[in-house]
C-alpha positions as CSV (number, residue, x, y, z in Angstrom):
1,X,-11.3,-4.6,-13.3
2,X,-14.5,-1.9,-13.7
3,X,-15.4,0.5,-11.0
4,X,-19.1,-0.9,-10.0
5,X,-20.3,2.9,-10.4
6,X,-20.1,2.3,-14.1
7,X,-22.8,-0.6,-13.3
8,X,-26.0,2.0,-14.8
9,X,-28.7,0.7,-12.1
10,X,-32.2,1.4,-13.5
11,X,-34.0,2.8,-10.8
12,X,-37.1,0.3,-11.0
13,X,-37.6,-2.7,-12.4
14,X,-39.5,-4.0,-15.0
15,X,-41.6,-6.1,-12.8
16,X,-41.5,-4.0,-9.6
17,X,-44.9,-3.9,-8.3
18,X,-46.2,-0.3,-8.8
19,X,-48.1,-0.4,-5.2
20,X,-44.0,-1.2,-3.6
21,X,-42.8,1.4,-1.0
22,X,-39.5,0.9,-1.5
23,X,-37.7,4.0,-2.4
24,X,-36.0,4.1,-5.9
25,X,-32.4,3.1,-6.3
26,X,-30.5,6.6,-7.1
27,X,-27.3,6.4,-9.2
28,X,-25.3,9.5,-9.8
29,X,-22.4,9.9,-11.7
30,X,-19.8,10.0,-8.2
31,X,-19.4,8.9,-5.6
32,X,-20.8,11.1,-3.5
33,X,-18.4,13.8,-1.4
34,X,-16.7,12.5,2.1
35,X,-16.8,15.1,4.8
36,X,-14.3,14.3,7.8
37,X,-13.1,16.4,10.4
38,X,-9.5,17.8,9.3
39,X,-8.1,18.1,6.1
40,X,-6.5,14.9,4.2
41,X,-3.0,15.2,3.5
42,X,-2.6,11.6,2.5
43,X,-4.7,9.8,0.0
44,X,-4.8,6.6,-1.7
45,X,-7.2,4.1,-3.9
46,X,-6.9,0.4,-3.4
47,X,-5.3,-1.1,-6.5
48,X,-8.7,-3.7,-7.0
49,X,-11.3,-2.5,-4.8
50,X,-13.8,-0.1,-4.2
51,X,-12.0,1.5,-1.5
52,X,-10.3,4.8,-0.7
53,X,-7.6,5.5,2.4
54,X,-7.0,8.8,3.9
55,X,-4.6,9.9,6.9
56,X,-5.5,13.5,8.2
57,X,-3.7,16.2,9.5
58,X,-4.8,14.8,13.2
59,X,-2.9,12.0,12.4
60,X,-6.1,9.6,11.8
61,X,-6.3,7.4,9.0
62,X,-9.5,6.6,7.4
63,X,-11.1,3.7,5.3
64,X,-14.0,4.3,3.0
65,X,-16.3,2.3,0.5
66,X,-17.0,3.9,-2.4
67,X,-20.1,3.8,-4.5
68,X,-22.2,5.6,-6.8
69,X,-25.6,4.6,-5.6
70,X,-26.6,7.4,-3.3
71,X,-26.1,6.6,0.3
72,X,-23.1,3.8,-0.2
73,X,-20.5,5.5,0.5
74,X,-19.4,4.4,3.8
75,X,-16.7,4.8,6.3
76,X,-15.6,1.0,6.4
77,X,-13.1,2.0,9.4
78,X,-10.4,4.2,11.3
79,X,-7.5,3.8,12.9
80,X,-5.4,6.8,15.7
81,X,-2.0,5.0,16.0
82,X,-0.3,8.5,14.8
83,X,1.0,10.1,17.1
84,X,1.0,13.4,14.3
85,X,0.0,14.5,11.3
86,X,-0.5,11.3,8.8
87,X,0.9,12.8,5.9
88,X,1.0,9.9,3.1
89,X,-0.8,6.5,2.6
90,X,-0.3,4.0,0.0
91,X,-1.5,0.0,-1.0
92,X,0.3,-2.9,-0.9
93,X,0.4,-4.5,-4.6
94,X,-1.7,-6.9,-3.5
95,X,-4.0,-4.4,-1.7
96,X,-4.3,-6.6,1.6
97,X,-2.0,-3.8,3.7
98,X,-2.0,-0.1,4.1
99,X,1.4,1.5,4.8
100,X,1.2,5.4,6.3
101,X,3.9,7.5,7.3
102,X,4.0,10.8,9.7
103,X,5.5,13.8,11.5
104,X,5.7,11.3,14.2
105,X,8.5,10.1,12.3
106,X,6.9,6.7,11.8
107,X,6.3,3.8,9.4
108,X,2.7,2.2,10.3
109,X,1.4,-1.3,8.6
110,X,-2.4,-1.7,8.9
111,X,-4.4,-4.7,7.9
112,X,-6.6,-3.6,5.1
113,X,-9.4,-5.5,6.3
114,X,-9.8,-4.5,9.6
115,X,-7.4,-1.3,9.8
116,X,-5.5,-2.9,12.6
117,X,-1.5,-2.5,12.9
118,X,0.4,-5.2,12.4
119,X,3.7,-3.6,12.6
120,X,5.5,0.0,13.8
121,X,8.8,1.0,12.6
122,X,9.5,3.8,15.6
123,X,11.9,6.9,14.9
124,X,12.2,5.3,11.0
125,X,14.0,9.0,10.0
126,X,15.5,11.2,12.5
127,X,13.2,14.0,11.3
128,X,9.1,14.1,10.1
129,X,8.6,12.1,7.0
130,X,7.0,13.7,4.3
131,X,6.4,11.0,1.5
132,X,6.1,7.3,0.8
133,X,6.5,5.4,-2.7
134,X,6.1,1.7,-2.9
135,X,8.7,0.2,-5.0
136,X,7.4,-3.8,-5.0
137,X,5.6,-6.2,-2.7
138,X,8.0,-5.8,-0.6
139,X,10.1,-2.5,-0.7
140,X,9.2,0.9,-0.1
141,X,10.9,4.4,-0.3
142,X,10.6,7.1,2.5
143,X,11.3,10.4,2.7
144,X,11.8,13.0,5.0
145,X,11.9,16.8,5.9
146,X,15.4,17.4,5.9
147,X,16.0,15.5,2.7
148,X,16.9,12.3,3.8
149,X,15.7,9.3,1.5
150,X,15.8,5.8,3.0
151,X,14.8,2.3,1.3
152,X,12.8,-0.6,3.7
153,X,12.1,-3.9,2.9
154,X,9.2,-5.3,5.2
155,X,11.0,-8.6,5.4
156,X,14.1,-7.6,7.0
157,X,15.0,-5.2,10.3
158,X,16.2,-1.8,9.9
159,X,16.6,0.1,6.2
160,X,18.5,-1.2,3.0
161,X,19.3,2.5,2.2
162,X,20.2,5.9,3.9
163,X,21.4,9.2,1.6
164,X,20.9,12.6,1.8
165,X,21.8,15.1,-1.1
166,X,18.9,17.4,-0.9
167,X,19.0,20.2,1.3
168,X,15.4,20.6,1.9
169,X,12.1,18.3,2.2
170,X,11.4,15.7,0.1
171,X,8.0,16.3,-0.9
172,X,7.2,13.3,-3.6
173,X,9.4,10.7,-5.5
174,X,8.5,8.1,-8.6
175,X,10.4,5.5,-10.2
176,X,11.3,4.6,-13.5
177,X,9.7,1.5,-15.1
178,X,12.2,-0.7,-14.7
179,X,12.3,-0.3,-10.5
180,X,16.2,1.0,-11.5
181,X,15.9,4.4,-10.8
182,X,14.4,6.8,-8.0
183,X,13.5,10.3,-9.0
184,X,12.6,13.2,-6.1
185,X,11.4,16.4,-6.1
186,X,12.5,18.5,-3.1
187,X,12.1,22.1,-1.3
188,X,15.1,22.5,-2.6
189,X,14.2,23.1,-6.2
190,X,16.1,20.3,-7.3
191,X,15.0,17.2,-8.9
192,X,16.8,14.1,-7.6
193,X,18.5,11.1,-9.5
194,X,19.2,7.8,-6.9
195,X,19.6,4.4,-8.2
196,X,18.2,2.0,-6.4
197,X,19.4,-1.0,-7.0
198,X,22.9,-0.4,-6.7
199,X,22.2,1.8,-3.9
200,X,23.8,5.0,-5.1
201,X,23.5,8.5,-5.7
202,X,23.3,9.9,-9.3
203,X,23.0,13.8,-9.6
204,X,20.9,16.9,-8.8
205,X,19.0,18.9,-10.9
206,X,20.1,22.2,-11.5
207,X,18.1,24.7,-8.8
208,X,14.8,25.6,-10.0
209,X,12.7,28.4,-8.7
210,X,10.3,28.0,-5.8
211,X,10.3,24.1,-4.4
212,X,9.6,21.6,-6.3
213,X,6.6,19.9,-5.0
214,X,5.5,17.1,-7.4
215,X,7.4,14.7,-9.8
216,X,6.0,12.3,-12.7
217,X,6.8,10.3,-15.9
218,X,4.8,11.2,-18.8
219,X,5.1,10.2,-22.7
220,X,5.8,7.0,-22.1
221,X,8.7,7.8,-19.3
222,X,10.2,10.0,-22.2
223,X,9.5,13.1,-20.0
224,X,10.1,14.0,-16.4
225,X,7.4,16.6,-15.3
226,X,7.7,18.5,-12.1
227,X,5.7,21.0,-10.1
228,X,6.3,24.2,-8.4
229,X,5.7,26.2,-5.6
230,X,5.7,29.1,-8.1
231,X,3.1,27.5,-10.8
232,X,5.2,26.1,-13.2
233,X,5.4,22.6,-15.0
234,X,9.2,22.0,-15.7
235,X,10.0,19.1,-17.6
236,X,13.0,16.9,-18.4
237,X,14.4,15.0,-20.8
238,X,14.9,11.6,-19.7
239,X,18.4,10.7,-18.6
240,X,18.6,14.8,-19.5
241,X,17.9,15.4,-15.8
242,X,20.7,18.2,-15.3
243,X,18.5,20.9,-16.9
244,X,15.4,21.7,-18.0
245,X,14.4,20.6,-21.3
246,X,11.2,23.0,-21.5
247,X,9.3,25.1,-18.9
248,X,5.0,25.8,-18.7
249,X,3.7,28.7,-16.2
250,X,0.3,28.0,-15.2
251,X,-1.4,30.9,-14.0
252,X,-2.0,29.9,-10.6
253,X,-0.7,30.4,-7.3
254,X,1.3,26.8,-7.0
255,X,1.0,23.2,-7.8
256,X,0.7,21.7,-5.2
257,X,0.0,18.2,-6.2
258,X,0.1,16.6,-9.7
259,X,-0.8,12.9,-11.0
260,X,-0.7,11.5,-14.8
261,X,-4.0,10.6,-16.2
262,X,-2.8,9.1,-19.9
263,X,1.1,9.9,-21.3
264,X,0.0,13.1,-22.1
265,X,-2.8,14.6,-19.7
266,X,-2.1,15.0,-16.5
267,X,-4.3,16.9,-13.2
268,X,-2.6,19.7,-11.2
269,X,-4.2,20.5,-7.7
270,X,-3.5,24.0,-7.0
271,X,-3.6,26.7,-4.0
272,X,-6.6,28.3,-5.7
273,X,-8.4,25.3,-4.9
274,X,-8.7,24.7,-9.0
275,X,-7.9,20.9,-10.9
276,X,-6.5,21.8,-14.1
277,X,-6.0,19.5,-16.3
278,X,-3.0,20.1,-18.9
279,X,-1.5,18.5,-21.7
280,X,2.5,17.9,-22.2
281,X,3.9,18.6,-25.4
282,X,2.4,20.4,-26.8
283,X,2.2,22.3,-23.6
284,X,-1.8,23.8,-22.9
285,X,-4.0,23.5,-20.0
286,X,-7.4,22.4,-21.2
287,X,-9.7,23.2,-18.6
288,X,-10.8,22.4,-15.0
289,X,-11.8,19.0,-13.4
290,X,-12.8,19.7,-10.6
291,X,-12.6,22.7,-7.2
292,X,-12.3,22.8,-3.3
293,X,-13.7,26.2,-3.5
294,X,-11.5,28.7,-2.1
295,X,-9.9,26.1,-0.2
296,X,-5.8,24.6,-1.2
297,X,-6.2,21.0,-3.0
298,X,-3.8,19.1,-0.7
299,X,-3.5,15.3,-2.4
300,X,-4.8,13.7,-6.0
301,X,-5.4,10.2,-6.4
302,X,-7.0,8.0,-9.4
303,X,-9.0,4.9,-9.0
304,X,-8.3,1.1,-10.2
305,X,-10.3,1.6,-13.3
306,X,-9.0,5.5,-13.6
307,X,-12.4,6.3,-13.9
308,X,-12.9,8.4,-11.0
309,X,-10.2,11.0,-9.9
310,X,-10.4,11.9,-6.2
311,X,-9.1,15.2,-4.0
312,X,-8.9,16.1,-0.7
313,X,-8.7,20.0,0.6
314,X,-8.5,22.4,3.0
315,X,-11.8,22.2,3.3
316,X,-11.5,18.9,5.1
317,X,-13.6,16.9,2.4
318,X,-12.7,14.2,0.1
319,X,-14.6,14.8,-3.4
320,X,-14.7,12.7,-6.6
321,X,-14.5,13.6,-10.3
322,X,-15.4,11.4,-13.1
323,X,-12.6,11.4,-15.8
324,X,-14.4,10.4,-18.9
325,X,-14.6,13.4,-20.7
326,X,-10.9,14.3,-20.2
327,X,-10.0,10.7,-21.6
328,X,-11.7,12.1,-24.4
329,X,-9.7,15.3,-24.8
330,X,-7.6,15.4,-28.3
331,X,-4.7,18.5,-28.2
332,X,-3.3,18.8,-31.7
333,X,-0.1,20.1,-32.3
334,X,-1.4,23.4,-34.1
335,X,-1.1,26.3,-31.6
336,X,-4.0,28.8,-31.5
337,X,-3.5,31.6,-29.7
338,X,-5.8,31.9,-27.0
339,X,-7.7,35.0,-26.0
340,X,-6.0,36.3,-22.5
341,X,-8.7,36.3,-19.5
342,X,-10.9,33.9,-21.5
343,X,-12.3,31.2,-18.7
344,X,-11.4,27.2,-18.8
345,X,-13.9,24.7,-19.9
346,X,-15.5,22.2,-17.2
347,X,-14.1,19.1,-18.1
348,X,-16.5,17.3,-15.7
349,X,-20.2,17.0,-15.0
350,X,-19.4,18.5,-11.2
351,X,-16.6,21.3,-12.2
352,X,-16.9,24.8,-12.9
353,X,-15.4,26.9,-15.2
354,X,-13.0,29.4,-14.1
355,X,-15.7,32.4,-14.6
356,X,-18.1,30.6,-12.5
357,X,-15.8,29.9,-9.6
358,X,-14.3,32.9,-9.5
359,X,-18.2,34.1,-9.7
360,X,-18.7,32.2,-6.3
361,X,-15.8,33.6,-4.4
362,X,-16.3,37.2,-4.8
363,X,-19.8,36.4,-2.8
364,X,-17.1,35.9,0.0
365,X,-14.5,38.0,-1.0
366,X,-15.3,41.0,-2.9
367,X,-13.2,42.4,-5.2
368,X,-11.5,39.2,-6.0
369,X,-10.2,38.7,-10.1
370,X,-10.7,35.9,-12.3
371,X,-7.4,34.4,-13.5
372,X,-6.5,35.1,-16.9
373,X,-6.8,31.9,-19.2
374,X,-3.1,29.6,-19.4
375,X,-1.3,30.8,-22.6
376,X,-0.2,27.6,-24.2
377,X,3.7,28.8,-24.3
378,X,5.7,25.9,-25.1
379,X,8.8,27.0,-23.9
380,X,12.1,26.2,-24.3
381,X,15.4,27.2,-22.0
């Protein structure tokens, strides 16, 4: 299904009469930005729809329609139930519910529709949760701040599965294709192995350094990538998931969030407030998609018709990037040496380049320092 912003309005017809006061139809090329009143730690496209969920750090969740044609988008409506910080959201397969978890330590069920709660799972961990994966139609994955992972299925009372082998938060989780396998990245450093159908635990990761703060599958669920607190992409070698199979430093203060865009691009949000995006194997960042300008990127999302990649920031606004010229990006397997302190190309109509939005913060902060350009190190432990 197409995202209706790729519908090219003209802005007057053909047999408009010239004498008409009506004020020409203006498309741009995003949605334009959402401003709300805390930041978004949770953030979520409907799988059909024009339609985009937040839950804020007030623990308010949000419901927006999304358009390009200037003045569209709309809040559609929002819901207070949290009794904290709302700190994931996510769709229902069918996109009719909205599940959110929080600090509250509570599992919420809206109606998409109408954002009204259907159903409350009270105290669902006995600490904060911190992230939410959808396995099917009707189980989900939850987990918490001390580590603790538990499985739900909406149709029956109480969870299907309780462990707890991290030491620290778990702070995102993905599954393999086959619904067989749970993966987690924790505070911890380690990258977790849980299977899921037979309700077991599989093994830890050796102990990176810094947390690990993001987790996905790219080439084709070949490769496990991971973020860290300390900048750097690890990745593993499926069913390799003991140790590292190669390591990428980006020069940036963390990844804090991270999100495929094809099997081999993928977006980083960062500290720095910069979206990188950066290719696995062979390992370079090719330029920037977007900024929260001196603000942290908190949450990444991409739409139904991965058009449009969305952020949220410290900056408490929601922003939109279109992603066709990254789809267009080709990274050979020739390594050039790059010149150090060289700046990243936009790779969007809206993004800077690293010179220009380092450019714009020392207005505010003088004496601040461009970061040198990613060397494209494919390392190997």
């Amino acid at each position: 299904m197409d995202c209706t912003c790729e519908e090219r309005l003209t802005e007057e017809g053909s047999d408009e009469d010239p004498g008409s006061a009506e004020t020409p139809v203006r498309i741009r090329d995003t949605p334009e930005d959402i401003a709300l009143e805390a930041p978004a730690s949770g953030l979520a496209f409907h799988p059909t729809r024009d339609l985009l969920a937040a839950g804020d750090v007030d623990g308010d969740v949000f419901l927006f329609s999304y358009s390009c044609q200037e003045g569209e988008t709309k809040e559609v409506w929002s819901s207070g139930h949290h009794l904290k910080s709302c700190r994931a959201v996510v769709f229902s397969e069918d996109g009719q519910k909205l599940v959110t978890v929080s600090k509250d330590k509570a599992i919420h069920f809206l109606n998409v529709e109408e954002g009204r709660l259907e159903r409350r799972i009270s105290k669902a961990h006995g600490a904060p949760i911190n992230s939410l994966l959808l396995v099917d139609e009707n189980v989900l994955a939850t987990g918490d701040d001390t580590g603790g992972i538990r499985l739900w299925d909406q149709r029956k009372e109480g969870h299907l599965m309780d462990m707890r082998q991290h030491e620290e938060y778990i702070a995102d989780m993905v599954l393999d294709p086959a619904k067989k396998l749970l993966l987690t990245a924790s505070g911890d450093g380690c990258l977790g192995v849980f299977n899921i159908k037979r309700r077991r635990f599989e093994l830890l990761s050796e102990p990176q350094s810094g947390d690990l703060t993001s987790v996905t599958l790219m080439k084709c669920g070949k490769k496990v990538a991971c973020g860290s607190s300390e900048g750097t992409i690890y990745l593993f070698n499926w069913n390799g998931f003991g140790a590292t199979s190669d390591r990428f430093a980006l020069r940036a203060e963390s990844i804090d969030c991270m999100i495929p865009v094809t099997e081999s691009l993928l977006c980083t949000g960062s500290t720095d407030g910069i979206i990188r995006a950066v290719n696995i194997l062979p390992n370079r960042v090719v330029g920037t998609v977007g900024q929260h300008a001196g603000e942290p990127v908190e949450e990444l999302t991409l739409s139904h018709c991965g058009r449009f990649l969305a952020s949220s920031g410290h900056d408490q606004r929601l922003k939109f990037w279109d992603m066709a010229q990254l789809r267009e990006v080709v990274v050979d397997d020739y390594r050039r040496r790059k010149k150090k302190g060289g700046p990243l190309r936009a790779l969007s109509s809206k993004a800077w380049s690293t010179d220009d939005f380092f450019e714009g913060l020392r207005e505010e902060e003088e004496g601040s320092k461009a970061p040198e350009e990613e060397e494209s190190e494919d390392d190997s432990d």
